[in-house]
Structures are given as C-alpha cells and as structure tokens.
N, C-alpha and C positions, 0 to 999 in steps of 0.2 A: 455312432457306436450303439451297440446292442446294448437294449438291459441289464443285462446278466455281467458286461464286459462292465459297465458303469457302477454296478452297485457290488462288485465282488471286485473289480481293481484287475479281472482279469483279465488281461489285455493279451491280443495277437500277438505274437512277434513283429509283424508288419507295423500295428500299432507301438509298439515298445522303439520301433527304430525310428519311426517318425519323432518323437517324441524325446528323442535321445539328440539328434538332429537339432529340431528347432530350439534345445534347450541351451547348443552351447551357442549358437548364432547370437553377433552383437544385436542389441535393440536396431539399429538402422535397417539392416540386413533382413532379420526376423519381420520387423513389420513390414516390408514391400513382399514379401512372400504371405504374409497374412494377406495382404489387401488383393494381391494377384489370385490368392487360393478362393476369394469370394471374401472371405471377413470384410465387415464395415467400422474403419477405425478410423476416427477422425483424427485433425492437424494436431501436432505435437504430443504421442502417443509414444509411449517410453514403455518398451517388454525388458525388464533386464533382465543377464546371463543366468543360465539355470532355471528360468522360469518355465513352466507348462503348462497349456491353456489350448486342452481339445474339447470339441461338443459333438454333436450329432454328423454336425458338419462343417465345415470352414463358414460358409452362410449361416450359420446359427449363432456366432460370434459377432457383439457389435460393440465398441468401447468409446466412448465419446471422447472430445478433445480436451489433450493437454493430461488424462489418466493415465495413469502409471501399478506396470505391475510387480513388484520389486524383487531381489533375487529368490532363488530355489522355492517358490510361492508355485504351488500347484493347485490347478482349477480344469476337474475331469467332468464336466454334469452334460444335460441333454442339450440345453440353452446358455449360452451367458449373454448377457445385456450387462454392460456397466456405462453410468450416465459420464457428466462430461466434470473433469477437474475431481476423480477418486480416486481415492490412491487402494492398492492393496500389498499391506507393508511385507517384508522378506519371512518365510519361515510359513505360510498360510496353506493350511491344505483342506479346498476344497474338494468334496465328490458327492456322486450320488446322480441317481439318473431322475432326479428334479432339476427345477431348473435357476441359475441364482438372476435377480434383479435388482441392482444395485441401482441406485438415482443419481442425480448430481450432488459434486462435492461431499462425497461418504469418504469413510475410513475403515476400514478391518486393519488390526493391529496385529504384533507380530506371533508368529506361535499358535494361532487361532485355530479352531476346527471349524470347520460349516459339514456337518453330514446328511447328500439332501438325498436321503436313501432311494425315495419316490417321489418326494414332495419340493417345495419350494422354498425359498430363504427369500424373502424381499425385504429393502430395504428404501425408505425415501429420503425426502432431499435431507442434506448436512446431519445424516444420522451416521455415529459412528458406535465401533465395537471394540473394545481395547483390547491390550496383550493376553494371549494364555486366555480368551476367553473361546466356551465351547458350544454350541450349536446344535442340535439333534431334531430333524423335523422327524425322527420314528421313534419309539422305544419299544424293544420285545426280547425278551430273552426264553424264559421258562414255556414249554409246549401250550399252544394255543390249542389244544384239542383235551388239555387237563381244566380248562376255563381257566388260564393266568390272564391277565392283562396284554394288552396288545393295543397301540397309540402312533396312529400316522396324524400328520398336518403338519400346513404351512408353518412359518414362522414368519411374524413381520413386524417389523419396526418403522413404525409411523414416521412423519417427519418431526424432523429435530430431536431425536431421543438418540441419548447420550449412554452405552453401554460401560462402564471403566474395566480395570483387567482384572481378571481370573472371573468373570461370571457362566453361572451354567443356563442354558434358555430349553427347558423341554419341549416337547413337540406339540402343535397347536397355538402356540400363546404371540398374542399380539401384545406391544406396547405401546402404548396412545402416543401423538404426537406433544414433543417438548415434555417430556417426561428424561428421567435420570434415575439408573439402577445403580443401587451402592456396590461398590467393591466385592468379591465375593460371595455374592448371592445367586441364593438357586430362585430361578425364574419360572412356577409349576405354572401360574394359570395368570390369565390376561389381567393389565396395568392400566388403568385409566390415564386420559391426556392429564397432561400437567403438574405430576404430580411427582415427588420422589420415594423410592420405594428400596428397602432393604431386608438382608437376611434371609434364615433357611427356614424355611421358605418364605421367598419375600413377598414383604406387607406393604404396604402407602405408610411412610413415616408424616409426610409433612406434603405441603405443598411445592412445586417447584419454583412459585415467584419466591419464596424467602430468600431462594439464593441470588436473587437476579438483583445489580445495583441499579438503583434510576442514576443515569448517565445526562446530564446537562450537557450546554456545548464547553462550559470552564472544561468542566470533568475530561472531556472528550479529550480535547486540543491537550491537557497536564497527561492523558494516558499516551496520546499519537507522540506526546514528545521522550515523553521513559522508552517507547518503543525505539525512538531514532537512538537512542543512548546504546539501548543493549544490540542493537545493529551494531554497530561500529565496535562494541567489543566482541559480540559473535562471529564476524570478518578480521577483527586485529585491523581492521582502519585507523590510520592515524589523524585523529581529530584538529584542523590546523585553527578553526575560529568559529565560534558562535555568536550570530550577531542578533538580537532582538529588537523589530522593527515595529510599524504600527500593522506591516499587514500580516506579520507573522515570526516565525523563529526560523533564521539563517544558518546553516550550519556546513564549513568548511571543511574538505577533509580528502585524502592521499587512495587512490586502492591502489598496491603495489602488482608488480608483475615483473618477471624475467627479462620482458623489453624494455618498458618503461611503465614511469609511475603516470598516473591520469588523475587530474585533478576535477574534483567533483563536486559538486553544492545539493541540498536539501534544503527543502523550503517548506515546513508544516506552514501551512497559510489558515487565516484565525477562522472559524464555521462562520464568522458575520463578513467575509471577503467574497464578493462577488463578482466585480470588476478587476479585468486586468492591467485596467490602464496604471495602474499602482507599482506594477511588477515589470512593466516594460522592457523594462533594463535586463530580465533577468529569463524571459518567456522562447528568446531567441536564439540563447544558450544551448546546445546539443547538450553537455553535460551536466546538465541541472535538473533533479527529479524531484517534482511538484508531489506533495499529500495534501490532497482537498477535503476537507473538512465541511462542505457545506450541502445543503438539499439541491440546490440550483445551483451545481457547476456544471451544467453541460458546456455554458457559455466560453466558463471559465480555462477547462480544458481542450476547448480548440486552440489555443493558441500556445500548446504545449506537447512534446515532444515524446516526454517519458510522464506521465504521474498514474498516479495510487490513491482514487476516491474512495477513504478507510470508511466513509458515512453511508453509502449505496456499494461497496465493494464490488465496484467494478476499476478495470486499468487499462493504461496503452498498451500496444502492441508489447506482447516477451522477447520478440526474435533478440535482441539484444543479450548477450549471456548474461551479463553484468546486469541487468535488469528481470532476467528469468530468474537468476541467483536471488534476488530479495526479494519476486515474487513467493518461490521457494518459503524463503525464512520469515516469512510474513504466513503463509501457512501451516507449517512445519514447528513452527516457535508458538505461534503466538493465535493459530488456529482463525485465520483469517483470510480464506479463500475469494479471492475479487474474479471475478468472470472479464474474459481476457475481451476488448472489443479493437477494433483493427487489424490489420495483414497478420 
C-alpha cells in the first residue's frame, strides 16, 4: 500500500473489500490464505474473526509460532514482524506507514493505539503494553512554516519492560530493558534500564530490583503449588485427592466434558528431583502432567509425555487441547509464557 493510503486510512475500494473479506474468515481459513498469499506464519498461529492485518504486501507480514491476533484488532502499517508466542489482545488499532516489530512473547493490551505515522514501534523480548495505553512515533499539529514544533521517531521498548494500562509514550523515547512505567504516565523523553519510573511527565521513582522477590527453590515449589490450586478452580475441576510424596505433590482431579469425565493427575515434582526412577510408576501415564522445578530436567522430561518446566519455561508438545488450554492459563493468568519444544 501507498503512503498516503497508510497514514490517512485512505484506502481503495479494492483495498476496503479485501479487508472486509479476510475479516470475517474463521482463524483456520484466514491463515492458509495468508500463507498462500506469501505471509510467513509459523505453527499454531491464531487470526481471530474480525481481525485486520495488511502491509505493503502479503510478503511483508511474518508472525512467529503459537501468536495470536485477537478479535476486531486492526494492524494497517508498511511491515509487520511479530516474534513467536505474542499475543495482540481484541480492540488494538494499529497504522501508520512505519513499520511494527514486535519480539518474542510480547503483549499489546486491549483498547491500545500504536500510531506509526512514518516511523516504527519496536518492541523486545517479553515486553508488554497494557490496556487503553497510546503510542505516537509523530507529534505535529500547529503550522510548521509558523516555527511550532514538529516530532517524528521510533519508539522502542527494550527487553522486559513492562508498560501497565492507560499510559501515553511520545515519539522518539526508548525505554531501557527491565524497566516498569507506572499507570498513567505520560512517557516525554528516554527511561533508563532497570529502573521504575512514573507520572506526568515521568520521572525514575526507584529502582526496579525493589520490586523483584529473591525466589529460593522452597519459595518456587510453595508458588508452582498456589498455581496448581487456582487452576483447578479457573477450569471448575473437581479436585478428587492431594497426595504429598517425597518426590513431590500428587494431585487428583476430574475435567468434565459432554462425552465423558477423564481422569487426570498433576505432579509438581520438588527443584532437588532429578531422577526418574522415583516416579516410575507414574511417567508412563498419558494422563499425568509433570511441573518440573529443576535446572537439570532435560533428563527428567524425556520420560514424560505432557510437562511444564515453570524453572527454564519451556514445555511439551500443545497439540493436545487440554494441554494447550493450561498452557493458555499459565500465560494469560499468571503471565508465564514456556516456549513450546516437540511436534
């Protein structure tokens, strides 16, 4: 698409019908026609209804695996690049004939602006932007020929910097990695790493270690297990027996369904568990999902079918829905994106 079409919205007829088209196509549908058109979208790539997502070209679009782009979310710019396991939540409107670069395991939240008028929006790895917040890589209004002000540039978010909802980012401003913007704050000029920062116009309040807890392995294994708890009441699973062993915490329990109930086991195993030969009994089980806890489970997790290394966030294969479903709310809940390895 032409510039003028990008950064004024005004689009062909030809464009408006295409656009109308792939909006209402289910996700399945939609993506073999992206991948056929030239886009490059990796395994388990979810467009849902309503969504819109053109660029310069069908080859200008590349969305990495297991990313999702959620409903009536509109993304018109020259380029899109989104890495692998981002989501972009329902209600998002990008444009602009810059180009957006999203990393792996990001977040744009719902409601959000990205205006990338000329310029570019990049974002790195597990950096997120929360609801109702807004974006501007330009600012110009009053005649530039009266000497007013006039402001193009990037805008880019380092890695791990954490945006929360309603904040404004002016054009130009980088924020260092692992850094956190407070709530409602206007975002004028660049944020050093590490640091948290608030207010109009925001300032560096503090450091960002203050907020980080030091996490031991007790700590870990007491947090992975509050987690297994509010699973089972975020799904309405009916919890049939919790058993605590020496090589970890058992835990019995029902997912229902219209055919039939399937009975299922959870097995947080302790960070000091390396060996399987402990678990024997329990490794050969199809319906048993393993949470490893240790720095050296590789070993651990070949002999296992479904697990969830919460320590190196990586997992088994999703294809299982039942297994994609808590990958899901391991992310979505509790903001714990594990990089998916196998078929």
């Amino acid at each position: 698409m032409k510039r003028r079409h990008l950064e004024s919205l005004n689009l062909s007829l030809y464009q408006i019908l295409i656009i109308l088209v792939l909006a209402i196509l289910p996700s399945f549908i939609k993506t073999r026609i992206y991948r056929m058109a030239g886009a490059r979208l990796g395994k388990g790539v979810s467009l849902a209804f309503g969504t819109i997502i053109l660029a310069d070209g069908f080859n200008s679009i590349e969305i990495g695996d297991y990313s999702s782009v959620r409903s009536f979310s509109i993304i018109l710019c020259s380029e899109i690049s989104i890495g692998d396991y981002s989501e972009i939540a329902p209600f998002v409107w990008i444009w602009g004939a810059g180009r957006l670069k999203v990393g792996n395991k990001c977040y744009i939240g719902p409601r959000s602006i990205v205006n990338l008028r000329r310029n570019d929006f990049i974002m790195g790895e597990y950096s997120g932007v929360g609801p109702s917040s807004v974006i501007y890589t330009h600012g110009q209004w009053l005649p530039y020929t009266e000497g007013w002000p006039r402001k193009y540039g990037d805008v880019v978010l380092e890695d791990h910097v954490w945006v929360p909802a309603r904040v404004f980012i002016s054009p130009g401003v980088r924020i260092g990695s692992r850094s956190i913007i407070g709530s409602g704050a206007v975002v004028s000029k660049d944020i050093p790493p590490g640091v948290f920062a608030a207010g109009v116009p925001a300032k560096v309040i503090s450091e960002v270690n203050d907020f980080i807890d030091e996490i031991d392995e007790e700590e870990l294994y007491n947090r992975v297990i509050e987690i297994v708890y509010d699973l089972f009441d975020y799904f309405d699973f009916r919890m049939d027996d919790r058993e605590e062993l020496d090589f970890g915490c058992v835990f019995s329990f029902i997912e229902k369904s219209f055919i039939k109930n399937v009975h299922w086991k959870i097995i947080v195993l302790k960070p000091t568990i390396k060996d399987i030969s402990c678990i024997d009994g329990f490794s050969s089980n199809n319906n048993v999902i393993f949470f490893t806890l240790s720095d050296g489970s590789c070993e651990l997790k070949k002999g296992f079918q479904y697990w969830f290394d919460l320590k190196n966030l990586v997992c088994s294969s999703i294809d299982n829905n039942f297994i994609r479903n808590i990958w899901f709310y391991l992310r979505e809940t509790w903001c714990i994106t594990c990089n998916v390895e196998g078929p």
